[in-house]
C-alpha positions as CSV (number, residue, x, y, z in Angstrom):
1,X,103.1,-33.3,-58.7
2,X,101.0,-30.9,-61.0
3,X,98.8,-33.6,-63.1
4,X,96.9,-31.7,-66.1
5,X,93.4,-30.9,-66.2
6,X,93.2,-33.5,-69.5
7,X,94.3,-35.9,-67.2
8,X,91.9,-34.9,-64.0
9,X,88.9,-35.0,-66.6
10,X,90.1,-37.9,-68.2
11,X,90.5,-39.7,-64.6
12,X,87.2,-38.7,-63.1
13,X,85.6,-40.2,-66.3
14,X,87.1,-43.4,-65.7
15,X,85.7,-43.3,-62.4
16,X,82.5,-42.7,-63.4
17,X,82.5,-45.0,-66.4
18,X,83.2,-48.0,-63.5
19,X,81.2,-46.8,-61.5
20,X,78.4,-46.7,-63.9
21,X,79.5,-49.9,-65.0
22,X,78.9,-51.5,-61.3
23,X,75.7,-50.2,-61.0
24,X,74.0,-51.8,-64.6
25,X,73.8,-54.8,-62.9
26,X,71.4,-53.7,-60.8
27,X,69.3,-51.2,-63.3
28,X,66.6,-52.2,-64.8
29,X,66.3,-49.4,-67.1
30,X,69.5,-48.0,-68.7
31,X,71.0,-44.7,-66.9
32,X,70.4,-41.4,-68.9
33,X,69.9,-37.5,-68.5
34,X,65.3,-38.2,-68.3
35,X,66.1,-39.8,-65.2
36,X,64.6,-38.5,-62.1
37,X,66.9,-36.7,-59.7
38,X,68.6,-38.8,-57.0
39,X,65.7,-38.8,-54.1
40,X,62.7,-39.3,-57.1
41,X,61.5,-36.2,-57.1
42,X,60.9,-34.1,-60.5
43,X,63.1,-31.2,-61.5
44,X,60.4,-28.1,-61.3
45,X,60.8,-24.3,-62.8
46,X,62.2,-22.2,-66.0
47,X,65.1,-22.7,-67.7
48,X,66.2,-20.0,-70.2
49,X,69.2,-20.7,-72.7
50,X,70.4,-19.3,-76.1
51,X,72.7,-18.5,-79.0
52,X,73.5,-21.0,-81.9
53,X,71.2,-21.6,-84.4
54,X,73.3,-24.8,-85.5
55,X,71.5,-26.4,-81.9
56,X,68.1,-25.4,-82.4
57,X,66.7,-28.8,-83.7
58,X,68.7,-31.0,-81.0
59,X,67.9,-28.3,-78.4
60,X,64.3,-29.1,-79.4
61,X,64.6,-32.8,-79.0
62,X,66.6,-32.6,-76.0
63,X,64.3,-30.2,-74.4
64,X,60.8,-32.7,-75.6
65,X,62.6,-35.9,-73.6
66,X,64.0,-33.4,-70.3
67,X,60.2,-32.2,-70.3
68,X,58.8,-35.4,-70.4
69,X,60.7,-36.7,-67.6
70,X,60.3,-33.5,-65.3
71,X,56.7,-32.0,-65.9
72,X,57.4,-28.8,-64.0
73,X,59.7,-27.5,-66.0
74,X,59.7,-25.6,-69.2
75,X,62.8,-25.1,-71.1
76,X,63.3,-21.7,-73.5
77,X,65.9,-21.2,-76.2
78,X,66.8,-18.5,-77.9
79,X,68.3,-19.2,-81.0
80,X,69.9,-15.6,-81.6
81,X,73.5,-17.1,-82.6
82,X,76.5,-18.3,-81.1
83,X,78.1,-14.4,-79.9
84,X,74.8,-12.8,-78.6
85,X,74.1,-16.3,-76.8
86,X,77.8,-16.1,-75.1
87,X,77.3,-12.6,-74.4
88,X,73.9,-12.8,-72.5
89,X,75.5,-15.6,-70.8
90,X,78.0,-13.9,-69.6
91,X,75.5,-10.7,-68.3
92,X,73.5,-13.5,-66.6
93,X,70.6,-13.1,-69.0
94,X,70.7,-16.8,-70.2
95,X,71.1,-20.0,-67.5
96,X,72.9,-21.9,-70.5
97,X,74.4,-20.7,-73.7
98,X,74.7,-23.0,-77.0
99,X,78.0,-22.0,-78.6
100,X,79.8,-22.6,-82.2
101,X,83.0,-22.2,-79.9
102,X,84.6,-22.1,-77.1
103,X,85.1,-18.8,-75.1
104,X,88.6,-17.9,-76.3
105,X,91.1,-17.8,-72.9
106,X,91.7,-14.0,-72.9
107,X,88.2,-13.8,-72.9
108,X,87.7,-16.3,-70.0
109,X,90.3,-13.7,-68.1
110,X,88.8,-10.7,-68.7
111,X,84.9,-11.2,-68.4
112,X,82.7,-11.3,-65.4
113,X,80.1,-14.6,-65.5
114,X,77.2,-12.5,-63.8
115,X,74.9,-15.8,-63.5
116,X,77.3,-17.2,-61.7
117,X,78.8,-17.8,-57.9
118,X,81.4,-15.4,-57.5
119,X,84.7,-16.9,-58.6
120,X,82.8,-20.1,-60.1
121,X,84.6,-21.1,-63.3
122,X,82.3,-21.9,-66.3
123,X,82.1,-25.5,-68.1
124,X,82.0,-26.0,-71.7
125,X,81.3,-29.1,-73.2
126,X,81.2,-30.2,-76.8
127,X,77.3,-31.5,-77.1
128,X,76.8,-31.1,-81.3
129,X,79.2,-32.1,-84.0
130,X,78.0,-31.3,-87.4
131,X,80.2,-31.1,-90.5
132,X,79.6,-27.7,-92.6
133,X,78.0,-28.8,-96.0
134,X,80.0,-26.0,-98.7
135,X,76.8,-25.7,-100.9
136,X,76.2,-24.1,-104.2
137,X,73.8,-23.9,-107.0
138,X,75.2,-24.5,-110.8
139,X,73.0,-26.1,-112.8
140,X,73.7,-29.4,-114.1
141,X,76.4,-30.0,-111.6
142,X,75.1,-31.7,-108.4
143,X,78.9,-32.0,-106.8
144,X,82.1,-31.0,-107.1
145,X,86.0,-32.0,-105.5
146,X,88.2,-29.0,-104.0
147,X,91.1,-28.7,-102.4
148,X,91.5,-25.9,-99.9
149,X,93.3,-23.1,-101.8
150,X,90.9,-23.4,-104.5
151,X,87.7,-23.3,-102.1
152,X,89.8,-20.3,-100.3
153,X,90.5,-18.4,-103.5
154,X,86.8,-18.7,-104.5
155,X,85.6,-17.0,-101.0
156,X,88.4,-14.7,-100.9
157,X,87.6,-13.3,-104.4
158,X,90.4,-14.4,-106.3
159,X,88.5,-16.8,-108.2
160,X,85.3,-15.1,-109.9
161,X,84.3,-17.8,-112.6
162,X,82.8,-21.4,-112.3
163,X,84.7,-23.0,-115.7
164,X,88.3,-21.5,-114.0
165,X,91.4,-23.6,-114.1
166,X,91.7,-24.4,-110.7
167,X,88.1,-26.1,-110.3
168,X,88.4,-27.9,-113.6
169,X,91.7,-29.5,-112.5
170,X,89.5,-31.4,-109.9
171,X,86.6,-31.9,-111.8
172,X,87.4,-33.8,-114.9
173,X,84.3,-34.8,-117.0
174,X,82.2,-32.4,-115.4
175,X,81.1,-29.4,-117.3
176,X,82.0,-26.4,-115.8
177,X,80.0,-23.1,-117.0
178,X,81.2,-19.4,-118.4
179,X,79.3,-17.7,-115.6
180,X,80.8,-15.5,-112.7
181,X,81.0,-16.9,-109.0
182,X,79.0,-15.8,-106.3
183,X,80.1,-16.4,-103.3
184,X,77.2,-15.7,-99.7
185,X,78.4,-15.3,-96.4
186,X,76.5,-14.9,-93.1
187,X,75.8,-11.0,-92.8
188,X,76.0,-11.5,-88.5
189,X,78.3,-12.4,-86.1
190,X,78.3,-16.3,-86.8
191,X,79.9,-19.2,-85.5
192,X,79.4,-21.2,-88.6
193,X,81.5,-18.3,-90.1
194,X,84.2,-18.6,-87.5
195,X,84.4,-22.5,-88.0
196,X,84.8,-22.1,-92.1
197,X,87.2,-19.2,-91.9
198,X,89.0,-21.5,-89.1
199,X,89.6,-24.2,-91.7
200,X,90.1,-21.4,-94.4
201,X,92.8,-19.9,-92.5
202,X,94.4,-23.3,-91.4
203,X,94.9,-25.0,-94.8
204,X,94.8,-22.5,-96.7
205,X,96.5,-19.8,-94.6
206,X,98.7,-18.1,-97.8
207,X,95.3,-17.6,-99.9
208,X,93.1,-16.8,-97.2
209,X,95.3,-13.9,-95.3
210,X,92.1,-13.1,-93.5
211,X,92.4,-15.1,-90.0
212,X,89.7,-17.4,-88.1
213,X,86.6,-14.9,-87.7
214,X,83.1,-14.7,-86.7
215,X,82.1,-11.6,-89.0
216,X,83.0,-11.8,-92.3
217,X,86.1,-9.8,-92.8
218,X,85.7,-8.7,-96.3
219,X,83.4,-6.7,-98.5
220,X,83.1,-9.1,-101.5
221,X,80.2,-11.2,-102.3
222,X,76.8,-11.6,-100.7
223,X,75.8,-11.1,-97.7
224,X,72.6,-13.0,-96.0
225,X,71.4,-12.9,-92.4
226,X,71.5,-16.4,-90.6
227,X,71.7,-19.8,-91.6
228,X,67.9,-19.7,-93.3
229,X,69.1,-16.6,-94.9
230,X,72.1,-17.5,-96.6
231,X,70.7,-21.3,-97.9
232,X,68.0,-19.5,-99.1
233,X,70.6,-16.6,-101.3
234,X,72.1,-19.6,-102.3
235,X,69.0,-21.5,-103.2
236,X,67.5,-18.6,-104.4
237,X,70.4,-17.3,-107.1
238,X,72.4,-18.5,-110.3
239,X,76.3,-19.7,-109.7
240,X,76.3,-19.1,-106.0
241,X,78.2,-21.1,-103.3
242,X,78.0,-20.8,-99.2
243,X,78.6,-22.7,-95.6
244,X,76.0,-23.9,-93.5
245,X,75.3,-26.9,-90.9
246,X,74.9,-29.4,-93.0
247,X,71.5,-30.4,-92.2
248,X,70.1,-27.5,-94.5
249,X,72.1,-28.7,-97.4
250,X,68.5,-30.3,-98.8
251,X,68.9,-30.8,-102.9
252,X,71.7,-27.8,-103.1
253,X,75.4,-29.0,-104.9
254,X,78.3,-30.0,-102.1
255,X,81.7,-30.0,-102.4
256,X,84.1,-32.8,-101.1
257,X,86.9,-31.3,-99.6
258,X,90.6,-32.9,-100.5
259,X,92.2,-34.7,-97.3
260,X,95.4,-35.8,-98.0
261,X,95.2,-37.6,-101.5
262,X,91.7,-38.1,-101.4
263,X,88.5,-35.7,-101.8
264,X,86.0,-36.4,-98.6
265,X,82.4,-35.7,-98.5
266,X,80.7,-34.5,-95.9
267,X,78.9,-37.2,-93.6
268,X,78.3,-37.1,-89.7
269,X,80.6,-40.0,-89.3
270,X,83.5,-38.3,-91.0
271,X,82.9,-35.3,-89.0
272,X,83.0,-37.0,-86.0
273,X,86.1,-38.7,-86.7
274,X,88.0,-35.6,-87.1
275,X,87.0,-34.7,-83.8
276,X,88.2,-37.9,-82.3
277,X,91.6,-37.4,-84.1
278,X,91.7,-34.0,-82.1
279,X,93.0,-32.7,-78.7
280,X,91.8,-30.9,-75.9
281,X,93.2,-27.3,-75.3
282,X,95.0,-26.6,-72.2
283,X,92.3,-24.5,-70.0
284,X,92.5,-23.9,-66.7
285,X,88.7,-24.7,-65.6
286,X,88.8,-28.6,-65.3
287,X,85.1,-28.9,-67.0
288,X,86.5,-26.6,-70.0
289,X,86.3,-28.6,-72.5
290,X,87.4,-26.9,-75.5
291,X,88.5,-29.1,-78.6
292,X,91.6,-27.9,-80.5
293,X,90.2,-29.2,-84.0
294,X,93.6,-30.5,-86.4
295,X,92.0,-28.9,-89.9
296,X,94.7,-30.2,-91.5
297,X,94.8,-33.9,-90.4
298,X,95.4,-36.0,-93.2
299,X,94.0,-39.2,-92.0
300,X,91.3,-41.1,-94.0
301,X,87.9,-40.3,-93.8
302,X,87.9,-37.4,-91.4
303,X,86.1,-34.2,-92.7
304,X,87.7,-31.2,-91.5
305,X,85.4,-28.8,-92.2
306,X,83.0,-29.3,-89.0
307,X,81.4,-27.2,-86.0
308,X,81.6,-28.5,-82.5
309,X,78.8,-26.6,-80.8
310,X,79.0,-26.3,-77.3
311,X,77.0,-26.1,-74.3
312,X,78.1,-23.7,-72.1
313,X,77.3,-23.0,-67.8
314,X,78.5,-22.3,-64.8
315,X,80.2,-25.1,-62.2
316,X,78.4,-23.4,-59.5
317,X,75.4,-20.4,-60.0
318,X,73.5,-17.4,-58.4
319,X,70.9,-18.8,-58.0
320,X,71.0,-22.4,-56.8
321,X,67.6,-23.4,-58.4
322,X,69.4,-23.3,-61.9
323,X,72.6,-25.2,-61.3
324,X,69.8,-28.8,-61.3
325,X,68.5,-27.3,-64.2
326,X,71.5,-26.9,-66.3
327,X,72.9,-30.3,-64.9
328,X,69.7,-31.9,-65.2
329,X,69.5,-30.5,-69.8
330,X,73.3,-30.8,-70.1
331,X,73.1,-34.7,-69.0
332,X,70.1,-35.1,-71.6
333,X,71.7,-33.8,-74.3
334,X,75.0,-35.9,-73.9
335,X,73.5,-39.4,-73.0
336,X,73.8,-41.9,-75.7
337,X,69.4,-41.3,-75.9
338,X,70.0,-37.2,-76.6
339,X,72.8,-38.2,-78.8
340,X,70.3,-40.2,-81.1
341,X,67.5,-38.3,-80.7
342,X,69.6,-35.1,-82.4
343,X,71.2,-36.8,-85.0
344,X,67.5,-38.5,-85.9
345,X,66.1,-34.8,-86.1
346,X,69.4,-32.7,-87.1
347,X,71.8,-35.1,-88.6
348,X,74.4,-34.5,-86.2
349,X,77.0,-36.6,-85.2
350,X,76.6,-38.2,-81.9
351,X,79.4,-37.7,-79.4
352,X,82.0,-40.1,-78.9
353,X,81.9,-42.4,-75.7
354,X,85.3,-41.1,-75.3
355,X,84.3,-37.3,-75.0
356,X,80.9,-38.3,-73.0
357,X,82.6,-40.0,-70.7
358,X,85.2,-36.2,-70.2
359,X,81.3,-34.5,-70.4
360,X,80.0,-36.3,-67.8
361,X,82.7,-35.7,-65.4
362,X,82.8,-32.3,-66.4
363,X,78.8,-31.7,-65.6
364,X,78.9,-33.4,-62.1
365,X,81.3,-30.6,-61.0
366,X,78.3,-28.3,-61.5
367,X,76.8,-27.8,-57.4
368,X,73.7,-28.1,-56.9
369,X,73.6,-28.1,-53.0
């Protein structure tokens, strides 16, 4: 009998949630990724990763505790975005690549993972959940309610001006200026970009005809380079509206999307939730852990406008000195300690036990004999 790769991961984390469980009786410090290596002896040598920006802060804290318990090592990351960090992954360039999404399956079938062992499938696991803060500056107005064919109209240019019909209808008692829209969008390849044009594209798919996409597929409005770029077009100009992590929403306006009959605001917890209400894809690498995230879920308090950034390796490598690396980071950054140390510094959403328990199972497939 064929049993699914869901079920495999799911299994082998129920393994190693008992056993895990067996051994706390005898712990006298609680298990985590700053552990030493079984044997006692400290991880040693360079570690070089790269791509989102939405992981820079909780690669930072992640990186402070890893370093702390392993002195020899020094961790880099690059924070260059999500497609140049998969990319240089894939040409071997990076050891670890922070990604807004998952490879895509065609292409998982049609690149060649140079870092890697020769026919070593890669693992992707879902480390930072933040929800995507829709900011704006409008003076007087410090929030506003949309549904998603109004806040798809307004970035696909069909909606130019602030006091239009279709914002007041959701924003009774607020007063809504003569003054044209203008609507910023990430000038690079952006995985931010792909997650807000996902959500565009699933609720609002006969307003936004423009698919999910990582470069912004049309000519209209303002363009700004990164996620410090565009907050700071935003901050920076009079009736303009963006997407970024919503960390670096400081005093801007947000918008509370509508779920269902009710308008939701963005919060870590509601960001999380929608990714607990989601399933796994179907992949064929066991420690591929690629969420399929239901943008259209109407149940209460999820928020479905959200990035799940992922970390992204190899289950076995080139070079055998980076497979304790990686394993040694990746299990940092999804203990329950990395969890809280992120979301103290980034406001991100810490991982549910469920998925650590699937990201634990998927990073002990990585070999490091």
């Amino acid at each position: 009998m064929k049993i699914s790769r869901i079920a495999r991961i799911s299994a082998i984390g129920a393994v190693a949630a008992l056993a895990l469980t067996g051994c706390a009786a005898n712990e006298t410090t609680s298990p985590g990724a700053s552990d030493q290596p079984a044997g006692g002896t400290e991880l040693t040598g360079n570690l070089v990763g790269g791509g989102a920006t939405s992981q820079e802060v909780a690669i930072a804290a992640w990186t402070k505790s890893f370093q702390t318990a392993n002195s020899g090592v020094t961790v880099d990351y690059d924070p260059q975005g999500s497609g140049a960090g998969r990319e240089s992954f894939a040409a071997g360039g990076f050891a670890f690549a922070g990604s807004d999404r998952a490879f895509k399956t065609d292409e998982l079938s049609s690149m060649q993972f140079t870092g890697c062992a020769p026919d070593s499938p890669i693992i992707e696991i879902p480390a930072y959940i933040s929800p995507i803060a829709v900011i704006f500056n409008l003076e007087g107005v410090d929030s506003l309610n949309l549904d998603a064919d109004t806040l798809a109209g307004i970035f696909a240019g069909t909606i130019t001006n602030w006091n239009d019909p279709k914002i007041a209808a959701s924003n009774e008692g607020v007063e809504l200026p003569d003054l044209a829209i203008n609507p910023v969008h990430r000038a690079d390849k952006s995985g931010t970009t792909g997650n807000f044009t996902d959500y565009l594209s699933a609720a609002a798919g006969s307003v936004w005809t423009h698919g999910s996409v990582e470069e912004w597929p049309i000519g209209s409005g303002e363009a700004a380079q990164g996620t410090s770029g565009l907050v700071q077009a935003v901050e920076g100009g009079k009736g303009t509206i963006g997407y970024a992590d919503a960390s670096r929403a400081g005093d801007l306006g947000t918008v509370s999307v509508k779920v269902g009959d009710e308008f939701v605001a963005y919060s870590p917890e509601a960001a999380a939730a929608i990714v607990d209400h989601s399933p796994l894809e179907e992949r064929e690498g066991e420690g591929d852990l690629a969420v399929e995230l239901d943008r259209t879920s109407s149940e209460a308090g999820v928020y479905p406008i959200v990035l799940v950034s992922y970390l992204i390796g190899c289950e076995e490598y080139a070079d055998a000195a980076q497979a304790a690396l990686v394993k040694g980071f990746f299990t940092e950054a999804i203990s329950a300690e990395g969890q809280k140390a992120a979301a103290e510094a980034a406001g991100s959403a810490p991982i549910s036990d469920t998925i650590r328990a699937k990201a634990e199972a998927a990073i002990d497939l990585i070999v490091t004999k």
